[in-house]
C-alpha atoms as one frame of an Amber mdcrd trajectory, in Angstrom:
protein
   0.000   0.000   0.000   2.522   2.838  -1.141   0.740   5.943  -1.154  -2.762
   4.990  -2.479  -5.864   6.998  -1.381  -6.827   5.518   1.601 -10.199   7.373
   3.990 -10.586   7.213   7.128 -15.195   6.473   7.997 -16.501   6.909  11.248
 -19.767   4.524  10.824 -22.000   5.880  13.728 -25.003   5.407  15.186 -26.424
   8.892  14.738 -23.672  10.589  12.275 -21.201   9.263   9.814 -17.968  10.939
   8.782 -15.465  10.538   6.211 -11.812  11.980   6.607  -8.140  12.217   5.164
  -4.680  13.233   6.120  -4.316  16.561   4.391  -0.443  17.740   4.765   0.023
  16.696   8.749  -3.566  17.456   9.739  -6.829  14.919   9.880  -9.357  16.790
   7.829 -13.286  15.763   7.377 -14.993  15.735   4.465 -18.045  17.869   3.979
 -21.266  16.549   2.493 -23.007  17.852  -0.709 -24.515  20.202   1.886 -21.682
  21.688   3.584 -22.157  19.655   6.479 -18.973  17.583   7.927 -21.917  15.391
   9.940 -23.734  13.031   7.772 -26.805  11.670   9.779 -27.183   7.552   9.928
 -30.937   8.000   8.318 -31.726   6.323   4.920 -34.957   6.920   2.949 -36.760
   6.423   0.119 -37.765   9.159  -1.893 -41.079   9.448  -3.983 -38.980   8.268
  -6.488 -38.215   4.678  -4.710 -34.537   6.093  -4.815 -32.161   6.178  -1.569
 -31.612   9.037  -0.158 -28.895   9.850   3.092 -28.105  11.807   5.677 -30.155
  15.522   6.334 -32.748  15.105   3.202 -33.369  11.356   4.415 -34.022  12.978
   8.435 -36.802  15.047   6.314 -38.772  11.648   5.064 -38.030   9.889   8.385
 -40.773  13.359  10.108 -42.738  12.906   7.378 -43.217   9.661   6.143 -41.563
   7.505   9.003 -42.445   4.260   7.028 -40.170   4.861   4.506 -37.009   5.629
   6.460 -34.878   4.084   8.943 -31.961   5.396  11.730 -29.759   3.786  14.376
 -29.146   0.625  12.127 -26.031   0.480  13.926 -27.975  -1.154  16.438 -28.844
  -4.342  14.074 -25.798  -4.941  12.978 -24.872  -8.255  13.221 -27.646  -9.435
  15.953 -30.741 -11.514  15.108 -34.173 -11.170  15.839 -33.916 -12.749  19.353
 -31.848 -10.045  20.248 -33.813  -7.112  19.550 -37.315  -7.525  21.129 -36.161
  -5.039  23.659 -35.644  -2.967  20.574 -38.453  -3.127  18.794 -40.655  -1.222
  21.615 -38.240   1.643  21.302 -37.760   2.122  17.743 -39.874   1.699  14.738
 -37.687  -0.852  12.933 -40.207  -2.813  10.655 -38.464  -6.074  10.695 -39.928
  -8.378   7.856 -42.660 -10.903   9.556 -41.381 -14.105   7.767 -37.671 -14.033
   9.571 -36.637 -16.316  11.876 -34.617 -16.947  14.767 -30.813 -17.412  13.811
 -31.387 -15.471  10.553 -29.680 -12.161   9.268 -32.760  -9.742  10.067 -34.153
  -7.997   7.097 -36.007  -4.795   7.614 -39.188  -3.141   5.794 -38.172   0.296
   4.374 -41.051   1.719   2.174 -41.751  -1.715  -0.136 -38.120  -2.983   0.363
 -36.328  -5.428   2.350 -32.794  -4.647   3.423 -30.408  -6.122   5.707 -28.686
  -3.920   8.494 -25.399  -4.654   6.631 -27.409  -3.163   3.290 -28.855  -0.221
   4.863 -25.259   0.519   6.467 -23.443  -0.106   2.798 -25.924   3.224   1.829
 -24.579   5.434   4.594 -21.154   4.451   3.162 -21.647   4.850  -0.510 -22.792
   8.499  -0.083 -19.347   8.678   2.080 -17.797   6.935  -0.494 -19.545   9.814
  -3.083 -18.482  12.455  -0.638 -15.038  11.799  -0.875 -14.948  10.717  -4.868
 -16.490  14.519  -5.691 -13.967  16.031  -2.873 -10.815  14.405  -4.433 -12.156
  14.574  -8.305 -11.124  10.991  -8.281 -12.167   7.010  -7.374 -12.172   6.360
  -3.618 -12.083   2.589  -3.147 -10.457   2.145   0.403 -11.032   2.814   3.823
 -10.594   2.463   6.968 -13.763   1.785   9.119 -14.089   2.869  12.704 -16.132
  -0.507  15.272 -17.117  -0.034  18.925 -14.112  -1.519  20.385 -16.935  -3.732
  22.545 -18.621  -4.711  18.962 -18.119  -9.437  18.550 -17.070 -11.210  15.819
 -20.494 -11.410  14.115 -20.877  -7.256  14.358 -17.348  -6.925  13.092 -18.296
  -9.369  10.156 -21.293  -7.125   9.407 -19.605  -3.419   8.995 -17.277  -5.385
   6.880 -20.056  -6.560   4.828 -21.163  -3.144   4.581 -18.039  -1.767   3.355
 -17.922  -4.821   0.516 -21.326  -3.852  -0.411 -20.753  -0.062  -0.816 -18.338
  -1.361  -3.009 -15.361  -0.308  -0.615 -12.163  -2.890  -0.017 -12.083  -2.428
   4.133  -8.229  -2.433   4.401  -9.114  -2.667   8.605 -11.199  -2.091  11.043
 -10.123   0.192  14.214 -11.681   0.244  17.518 -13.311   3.787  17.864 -11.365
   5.244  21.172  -8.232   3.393  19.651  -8.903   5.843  16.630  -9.620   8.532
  18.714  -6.416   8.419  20.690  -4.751   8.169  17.047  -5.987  11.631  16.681
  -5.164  13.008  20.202  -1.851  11.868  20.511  -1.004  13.213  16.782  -2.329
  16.454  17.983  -0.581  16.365  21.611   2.286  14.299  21.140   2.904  13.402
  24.048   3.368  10.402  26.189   1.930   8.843  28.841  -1.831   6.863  29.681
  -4.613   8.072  27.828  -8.344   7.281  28.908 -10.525   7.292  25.668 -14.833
   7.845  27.354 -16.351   6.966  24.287 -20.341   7.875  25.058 -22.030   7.814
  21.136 -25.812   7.593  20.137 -25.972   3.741  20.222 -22.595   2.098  21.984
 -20.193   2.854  25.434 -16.875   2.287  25.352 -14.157   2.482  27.526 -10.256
   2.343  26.370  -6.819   2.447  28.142  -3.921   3.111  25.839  -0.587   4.001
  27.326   0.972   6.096  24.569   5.343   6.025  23.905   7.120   7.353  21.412
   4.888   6.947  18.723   3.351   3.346  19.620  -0.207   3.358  20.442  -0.706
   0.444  22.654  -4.149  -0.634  24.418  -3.717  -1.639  27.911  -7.726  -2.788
  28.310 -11.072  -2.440  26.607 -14.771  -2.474  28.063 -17.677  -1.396  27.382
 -21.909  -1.995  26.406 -22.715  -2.640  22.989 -26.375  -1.174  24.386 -25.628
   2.042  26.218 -25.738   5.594  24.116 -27.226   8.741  23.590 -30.498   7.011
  21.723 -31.098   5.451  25.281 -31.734   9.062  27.135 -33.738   9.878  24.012
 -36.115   6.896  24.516 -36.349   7.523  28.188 -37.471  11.203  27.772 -39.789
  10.549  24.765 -41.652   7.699  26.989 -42.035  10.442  29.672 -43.024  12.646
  27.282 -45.750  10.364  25.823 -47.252   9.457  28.930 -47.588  13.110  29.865
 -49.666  13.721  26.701 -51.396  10.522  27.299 -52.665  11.747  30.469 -53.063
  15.504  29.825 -53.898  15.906  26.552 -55.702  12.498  26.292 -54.102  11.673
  23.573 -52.145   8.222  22.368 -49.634   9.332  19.616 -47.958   6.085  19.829
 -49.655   4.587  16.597 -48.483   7.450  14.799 -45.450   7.586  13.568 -45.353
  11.032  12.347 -46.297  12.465  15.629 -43.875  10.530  17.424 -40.816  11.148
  15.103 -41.838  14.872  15.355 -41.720  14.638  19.355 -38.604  12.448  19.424
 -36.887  15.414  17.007 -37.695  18.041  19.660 -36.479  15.853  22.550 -33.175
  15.686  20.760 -33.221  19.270  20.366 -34.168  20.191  23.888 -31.330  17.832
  25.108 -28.483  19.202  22.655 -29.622  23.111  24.026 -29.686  21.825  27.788
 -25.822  21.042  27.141 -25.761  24.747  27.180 -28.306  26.224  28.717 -30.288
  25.621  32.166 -33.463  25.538  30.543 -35.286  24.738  27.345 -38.737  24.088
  25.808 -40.404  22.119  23.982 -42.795  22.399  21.845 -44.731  20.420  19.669
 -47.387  20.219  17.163 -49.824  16.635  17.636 -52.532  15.414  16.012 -56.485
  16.352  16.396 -54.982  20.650  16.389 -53.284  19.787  20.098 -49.917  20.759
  21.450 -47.278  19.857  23.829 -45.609  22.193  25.666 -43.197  21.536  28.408
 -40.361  23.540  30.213 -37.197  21.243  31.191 -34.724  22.585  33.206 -31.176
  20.990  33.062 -31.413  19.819  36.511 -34.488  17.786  35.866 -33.004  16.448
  32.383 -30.288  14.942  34.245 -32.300  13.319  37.338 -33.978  11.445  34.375
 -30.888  10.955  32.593 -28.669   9.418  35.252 -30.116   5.858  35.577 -28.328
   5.863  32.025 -25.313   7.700  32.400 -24.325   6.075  35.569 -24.287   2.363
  33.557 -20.911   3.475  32.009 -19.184   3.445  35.416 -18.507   0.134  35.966
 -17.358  -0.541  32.729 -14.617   2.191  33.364 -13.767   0.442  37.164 -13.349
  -2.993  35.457 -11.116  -1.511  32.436  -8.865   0.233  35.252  -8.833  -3.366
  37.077  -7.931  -5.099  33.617  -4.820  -2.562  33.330  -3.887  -2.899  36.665
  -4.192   0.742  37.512  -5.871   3.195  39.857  -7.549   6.286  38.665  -4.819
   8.657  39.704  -2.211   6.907  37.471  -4.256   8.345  34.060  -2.224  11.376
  32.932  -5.461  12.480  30.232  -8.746  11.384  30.139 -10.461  12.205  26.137
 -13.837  12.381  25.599 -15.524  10.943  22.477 -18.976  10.937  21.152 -21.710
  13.852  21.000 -23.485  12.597  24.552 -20.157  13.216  26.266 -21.394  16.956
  25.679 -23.848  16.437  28.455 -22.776  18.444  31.387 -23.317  15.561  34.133
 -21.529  13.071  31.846 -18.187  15.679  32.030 -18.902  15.749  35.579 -18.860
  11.914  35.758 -16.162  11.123  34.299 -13.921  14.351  36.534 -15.308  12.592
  39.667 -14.546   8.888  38.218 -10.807  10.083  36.709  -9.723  12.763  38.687
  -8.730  15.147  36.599 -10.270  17.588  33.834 -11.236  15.797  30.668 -10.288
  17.108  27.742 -12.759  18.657  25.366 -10.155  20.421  22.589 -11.148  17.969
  19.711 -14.571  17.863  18.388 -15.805  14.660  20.257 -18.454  14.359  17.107
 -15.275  14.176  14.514 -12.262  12.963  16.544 -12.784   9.111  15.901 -13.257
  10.120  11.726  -9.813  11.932  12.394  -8.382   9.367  14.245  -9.481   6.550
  11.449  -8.053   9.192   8.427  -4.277   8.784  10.465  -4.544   5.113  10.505
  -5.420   5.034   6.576  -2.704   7.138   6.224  -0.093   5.052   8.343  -1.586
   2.436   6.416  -1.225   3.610   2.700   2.683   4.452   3.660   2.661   7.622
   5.987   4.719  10.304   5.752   7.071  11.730   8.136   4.310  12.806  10.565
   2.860   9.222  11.195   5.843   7.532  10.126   6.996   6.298  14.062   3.168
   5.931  14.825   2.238   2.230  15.822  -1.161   0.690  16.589  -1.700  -1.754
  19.071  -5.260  -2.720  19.785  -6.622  -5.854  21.467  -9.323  -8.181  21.857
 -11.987  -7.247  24.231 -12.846 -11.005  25.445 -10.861 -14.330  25.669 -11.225
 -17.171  23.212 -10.742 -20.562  23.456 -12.663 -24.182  23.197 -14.952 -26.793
  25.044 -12.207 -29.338  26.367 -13.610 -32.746  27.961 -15.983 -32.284  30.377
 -17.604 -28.912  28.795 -14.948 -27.130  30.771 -12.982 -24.078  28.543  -9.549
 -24.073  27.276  -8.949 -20.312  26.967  -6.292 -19.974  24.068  -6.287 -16.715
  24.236  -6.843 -14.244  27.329  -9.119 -10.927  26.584  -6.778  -7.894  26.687
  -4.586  -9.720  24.629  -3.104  -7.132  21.861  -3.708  -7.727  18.071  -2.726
  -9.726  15.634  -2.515 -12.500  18.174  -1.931 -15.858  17.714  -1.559 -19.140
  19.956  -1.300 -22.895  19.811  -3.036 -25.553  22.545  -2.467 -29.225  22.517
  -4.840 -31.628  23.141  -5.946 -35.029  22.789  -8.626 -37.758  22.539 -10.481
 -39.260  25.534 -12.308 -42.505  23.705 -10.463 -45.295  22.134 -10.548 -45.770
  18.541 -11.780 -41.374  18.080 -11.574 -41.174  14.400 -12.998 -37.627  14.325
 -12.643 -34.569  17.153 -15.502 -31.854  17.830 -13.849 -28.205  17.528 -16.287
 -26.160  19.692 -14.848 -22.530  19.645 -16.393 -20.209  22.694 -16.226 -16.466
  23.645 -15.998 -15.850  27.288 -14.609 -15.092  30.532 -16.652 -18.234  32.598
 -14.892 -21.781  33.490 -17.575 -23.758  31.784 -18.811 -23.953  27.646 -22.583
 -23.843  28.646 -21.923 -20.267  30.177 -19.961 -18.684  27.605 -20.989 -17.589
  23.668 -20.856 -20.383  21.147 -18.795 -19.026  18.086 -18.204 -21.778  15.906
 -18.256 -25.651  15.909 -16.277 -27.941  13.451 -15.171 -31.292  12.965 -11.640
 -32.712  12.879 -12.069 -35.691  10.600  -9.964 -38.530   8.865  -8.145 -39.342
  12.536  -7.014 -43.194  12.233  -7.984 -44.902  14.958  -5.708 -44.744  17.905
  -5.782 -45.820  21.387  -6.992 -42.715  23.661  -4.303 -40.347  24.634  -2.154
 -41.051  22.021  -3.409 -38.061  19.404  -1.893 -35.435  19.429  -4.180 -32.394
  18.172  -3.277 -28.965  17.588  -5.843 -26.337  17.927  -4.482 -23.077  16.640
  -6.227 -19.369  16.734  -5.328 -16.420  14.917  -7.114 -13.307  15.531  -6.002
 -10.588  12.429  -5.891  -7.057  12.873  -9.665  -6.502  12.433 -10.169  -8.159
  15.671 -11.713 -11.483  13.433 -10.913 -15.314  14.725  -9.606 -18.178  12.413
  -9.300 -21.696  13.951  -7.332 -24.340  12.562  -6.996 -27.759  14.055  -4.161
 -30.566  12.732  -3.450 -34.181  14.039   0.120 -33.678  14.327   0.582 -38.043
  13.865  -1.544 -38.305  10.908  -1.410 -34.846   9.573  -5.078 -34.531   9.402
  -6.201 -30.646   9.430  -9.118 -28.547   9.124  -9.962 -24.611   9.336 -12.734
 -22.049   9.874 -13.118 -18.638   9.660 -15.756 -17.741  12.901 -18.594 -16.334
  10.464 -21.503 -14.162  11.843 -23.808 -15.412  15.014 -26.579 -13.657  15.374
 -28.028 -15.167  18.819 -26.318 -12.579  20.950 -28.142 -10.755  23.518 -27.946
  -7.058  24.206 -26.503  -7.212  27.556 -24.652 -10.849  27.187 -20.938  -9.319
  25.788 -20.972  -7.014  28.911 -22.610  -9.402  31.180 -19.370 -11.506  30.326
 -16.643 -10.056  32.672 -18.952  -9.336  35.405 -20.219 -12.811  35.486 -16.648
 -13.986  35.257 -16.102 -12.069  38.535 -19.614 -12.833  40.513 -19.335 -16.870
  39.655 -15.614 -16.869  39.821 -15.019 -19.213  42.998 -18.615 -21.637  42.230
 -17.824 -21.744  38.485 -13.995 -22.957  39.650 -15.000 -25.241  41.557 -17.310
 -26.705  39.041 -14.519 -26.930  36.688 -12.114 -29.148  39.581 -15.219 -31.395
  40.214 -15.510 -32.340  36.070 -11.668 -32.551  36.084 -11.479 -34.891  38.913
 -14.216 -37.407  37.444 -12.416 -37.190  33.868  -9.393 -38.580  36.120 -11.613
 -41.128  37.649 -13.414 -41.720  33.995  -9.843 -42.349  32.878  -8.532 -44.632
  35.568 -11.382 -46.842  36.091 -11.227 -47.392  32.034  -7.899 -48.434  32.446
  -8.453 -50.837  35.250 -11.307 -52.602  33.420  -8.437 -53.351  30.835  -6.434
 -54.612  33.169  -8.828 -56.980  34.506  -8.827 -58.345  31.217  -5.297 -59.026
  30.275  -3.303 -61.924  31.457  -1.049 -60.398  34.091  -4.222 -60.218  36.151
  -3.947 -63.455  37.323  -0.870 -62.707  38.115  -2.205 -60.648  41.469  -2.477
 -61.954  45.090  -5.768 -62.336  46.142  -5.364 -59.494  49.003  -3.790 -57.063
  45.900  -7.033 -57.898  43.702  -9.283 -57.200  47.016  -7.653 -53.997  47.675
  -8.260 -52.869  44.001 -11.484 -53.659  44.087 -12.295 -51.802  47.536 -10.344
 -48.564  46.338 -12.091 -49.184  43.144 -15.808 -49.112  45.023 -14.304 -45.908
  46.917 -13.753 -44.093  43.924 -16.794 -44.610  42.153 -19.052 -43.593  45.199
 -16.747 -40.328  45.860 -17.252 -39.455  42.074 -21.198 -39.173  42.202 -20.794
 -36.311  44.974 -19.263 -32.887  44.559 -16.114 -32.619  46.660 -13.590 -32.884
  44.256 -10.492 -33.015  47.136 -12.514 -36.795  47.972 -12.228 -37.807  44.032
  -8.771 -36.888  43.658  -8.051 -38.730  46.880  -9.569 -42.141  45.497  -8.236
 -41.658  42.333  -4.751 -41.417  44.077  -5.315 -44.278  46.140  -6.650 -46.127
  43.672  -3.905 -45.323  41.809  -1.556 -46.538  43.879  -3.104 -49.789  44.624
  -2.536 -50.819  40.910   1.172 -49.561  40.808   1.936 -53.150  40.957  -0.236
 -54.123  37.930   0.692 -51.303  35.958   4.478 -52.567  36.237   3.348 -55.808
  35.486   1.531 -54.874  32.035   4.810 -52.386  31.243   6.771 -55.590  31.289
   4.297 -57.248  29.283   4.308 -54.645  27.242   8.122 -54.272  26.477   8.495
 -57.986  26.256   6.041 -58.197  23.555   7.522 -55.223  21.746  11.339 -56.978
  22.256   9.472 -59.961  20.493   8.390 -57.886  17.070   4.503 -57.444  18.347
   3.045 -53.483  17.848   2.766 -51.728  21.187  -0.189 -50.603  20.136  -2.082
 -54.461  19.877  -0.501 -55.441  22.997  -2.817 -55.512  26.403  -1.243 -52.321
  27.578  -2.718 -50.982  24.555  -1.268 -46.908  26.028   1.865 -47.310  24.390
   5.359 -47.127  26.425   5.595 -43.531  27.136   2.629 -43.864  30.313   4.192
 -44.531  33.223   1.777 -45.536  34.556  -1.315 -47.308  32.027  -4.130 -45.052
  34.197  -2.919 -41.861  34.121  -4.757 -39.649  32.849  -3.426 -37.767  29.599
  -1.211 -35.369  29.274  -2.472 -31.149  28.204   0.640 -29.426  27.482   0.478
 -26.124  26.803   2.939 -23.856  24.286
């Protein structure tokens, strides 16, 4: 990439922005109406044609039917995960989808897909920038809540291919934004990046050196924004004219889109003022009038605002720091103009936030100076590194339905990493890759990404396969899994594609949980572990009984086996895992004398030209012991 026109797009909730790296400055790109803000709002016209941004916010007052906002929201989520949604905002999802589907939503007498609806937003970006520059504009970079899974990731890309845009990488917003603060401080030290938008929270820690942009911990809600006090105070709102005017505007969708429009304006003045009005125009030749002052605004809007705090606590507690170790704190977003959100975040921080760069523009800026880094710099970004990570650990369901994390959350990216496992039933000709998003000790409690099959294994004695499970997370923050039989060379791959059963509060749930459950869901894990151990060496023993050096016992050792043997399988049907580990060891150690004896049987048929593997130790040599339970090793 030497030098080719690269953009930098902030995809938002309520505004989009495109940018570029004029000279050594970040510059937006104005609209065809002068505007650097393009509004998130798509349309039809009369003419059944698309229209964006300010002309589309016109149809959405007048004919809300035919327009949509906030698609941000949909993107890559199903319908099971928007029926809190759908009794906020008029998103006319078609009646024939089902669960597990991409959603497709009713604009006018279409049916689009959030991806589709989001690839219109970015072709009039696209058109922005092609009538700015006089020339094609094919790549971008495209700005993600840094909160925002696999399947939402998948989506914007989508987008972008649609729009007819080659994504060269996606950038977690307050990663982007810091891009643009540190190019316009540079200085060092640990940033704070409050991102508070119309639809998404997030919360970054970046600790900024010479030029390398490194993120020390992410958090965040994928369900927490601006759109949220909006709802709140146009629910108030309708009950009041419910109950005074006697009057139900909710079946109208002109009336309400007219009332939600003077909410937002009332709250965008009260950043400013101490009081403001509004005042609307309803149905039947009625009006609503109201006075807010700021004070009341924010006793309504706190509920809200004070949901971002303990994603901030828990990203200070990922980077190991305490508030008074942050040299800045940036804010990001248009709600972070709220006066009690500037107020929040000086209490939680302890120290002035800054408010220099346009919070509406700075993550468009920031996304223009990674294009540019990207398309080959010049001397301004040409020390400038970006280090992002991945919000939330990865890793698969191991025996037991316990998780293997591969790799930890926070980790920075690209990331890769290798486990080793192996096969607990004789004879496994095929392995279950079940890849899992999460922070809890068990599969059942974490999200289900992917599943695949390892196939073609020849049949082996359990234990002996040895299976690589490798992840690779690329710079977009997107998994690959590959799996490989190292003996037989048997492999298989996946790229995690789009799931769409995630719930709204189930990514940010994730940590928390991890934290609440921590000690029960631990000990849940040691209890499975200790029963795969007793799974494992009561196997064994039944083999034993079989082979000829049985008979080769005393009568007292057989008795002894069989009474540690009737220990172990009553301690395994309870829940102390310290009294399963304790049979399994005394168990274990009451058969020392018949595993030696089967070793020797072993080796002496091997001496005599026989396969290790058919005789009646059937482990091969390198157990010590022929019930011990296999080996994990980690790399």
């Amino acid at each position: 990439m030497n030098n080719e026109l690269i953009v930098g797009i902030d995809l938002g909730t309520t505004n989009s922005l495109v940018a570029y790296m004029q000279g050594e400055t970040p510059v937006i790109i104005p609209g065809e109406d002068g505007s650097n803000l393009v509004p998130s709002v798509v349309a039809l016209d009369n003419h059944g044609q698309f229209v964006v941004g300010n002309p589309a916010r016109k149809i959405l007052i007048e004919h809300p039917e035919r327009a949509i906002y906030s698609v941000k929201r949909l993107m890559g989520r199903g319908i099971e995960d928007i029926q809190d949604e759908l009794k906020l905002f008029p998103f006319r999802i078609a009646q024939d989808v089902e669960w597990g589907e991409v959603l497709r939503i009713k604009l006018g007498e279409r049916e689009l897909t959030p991806p589709e609806i989001s690839a219109i937003i970015l072709r009039q970006l696209k058109k922005n920038a092609e009538r700015f520059f006089a020339a094609p504009v094919s790549k971008a970079v495209i700005t993600v809540p840094a909160y925002f899974n696999d399947a939402q990731r998948q989506a914007t890309k989508d987008a972008g291919r649609i729009a007819g845009l080659d994504v060269v990488r996606l950038v977690n917003e307050p990663t982007a934004a810091s891009l643009a603060y540190g190019l316009d401080k540079k200085k060092d030290g640990i940033v704070a990046v409050y991102d508070l938008g119309g639809g998404t929270f997030d919360i970054s820690i970046l600790k900024l050196h010479e030029g390398i942009f490194e993120v020390m911990a992410t958090n965040g809600d994928t369900h927490l924004g601006g759109d949220d006090i909006d709802n709140r105070l146009l629910a108030i709102a309708m009950d009041d004219i419910a109950n005074d005017l006697k009057l139900d505007i909710r079946r109208s969708g002109e009336a309400v889109q007219a009332l939600r429009k003077a909410i937002i304006e009332t709250k965008i003045a009260l950043s400013a003022k101490t009081e403001a009005n509004i005042d609307v125009e309803l149905p039947q030749g009625k009006r609503y009038q109201r006075t807010i002052t700021r004070e009341r605004f924010e006793q309504l809007a706190e509920p809200i605002i004070q949901r971002t705090v303990q994603p901030c606590k828990q990203a200070l507690a990922d980077a190991k720091l305490q508030p008074d170790q942050i040299d800045e704190v940036v804010l990001v977003g248009g709600s972070t103009r709220i006066p009690r959100v500037h107020t929040l975040v000086k209490e939680l921080f302890q120290r002035e936030p800054h408010t220099e760069l346009n919070p509406d523009e700075v993550v468009a800026l920031g996304a223009a100076v990674q294009a540019h880094i990207l398309s080959g710099g010049s001397a301004v970004t040409q020390d400038m590194l970006l280090l992002d990570v991945t919000p939330l650990s990865l890793g698969i369901e191991a025996l037991g339905g316990v998780v293997a994390k591969i790799i930890q959350r926070n980790s920075t990216i690209p990331a890769s990493a290798t486990e080793h496992f192996t096969t607990g039933v004789e004879g496994q000709t095929s392995v279950a890759i079940h890849v899992v998003q999460g922070e809890r000790e068990l599969a059942s409690d974490c999200r289900s990404l992917a599943r695949f099959d390892l196939k073609g294994i020849p049949p082996m004695p359990a234990g002996l396969p040895r299976i690589e499970v490798k992840f690779l997370i690329d710079a977009n923050g997107i998994l690959h899994v590959s799996a490989r039989e190292q003996r037989s060379g048997k492999e298989a791959e996946i790229e995690v594609k789009p799931t769409y059963g995630l719930t709204d509060d189930q990514v940010e749930k994730m940590i928390l949980d991890s934290f609440d459950y921590a000690e029960e869901d631990f000990q849940r894990r040691q209890v499975i572990e200790a029963r795969n151990e007793a799974e494992i060496i009561l196997t064994a023993l039944e083999k034993g009984r079989r082979a000829p050096v049985w008979q080769r016992l005393s009568e007292d050792e057989k008795t002894q086996i069989a009474q540690r043997e009737a220990e172990l399988n009553g301690a395994r049907k309870g829940n102390d895992y310290k009294q399963i580990r304790g049979a399994v060891d005394a168990l274990n150690q009451a058969t020392m004398n018949l595993a030696e004896l089967m070793m020797d049987s072993a080796v002496s048929s091997a001496l005599k030209g026989k396969n290790m593997d058919k005789t009646e130790m059937e482990g091969g040599p390198t157990q010590s012991h022929p019930i011990a339970p296999a080996e994990i090793t980690n790399d």
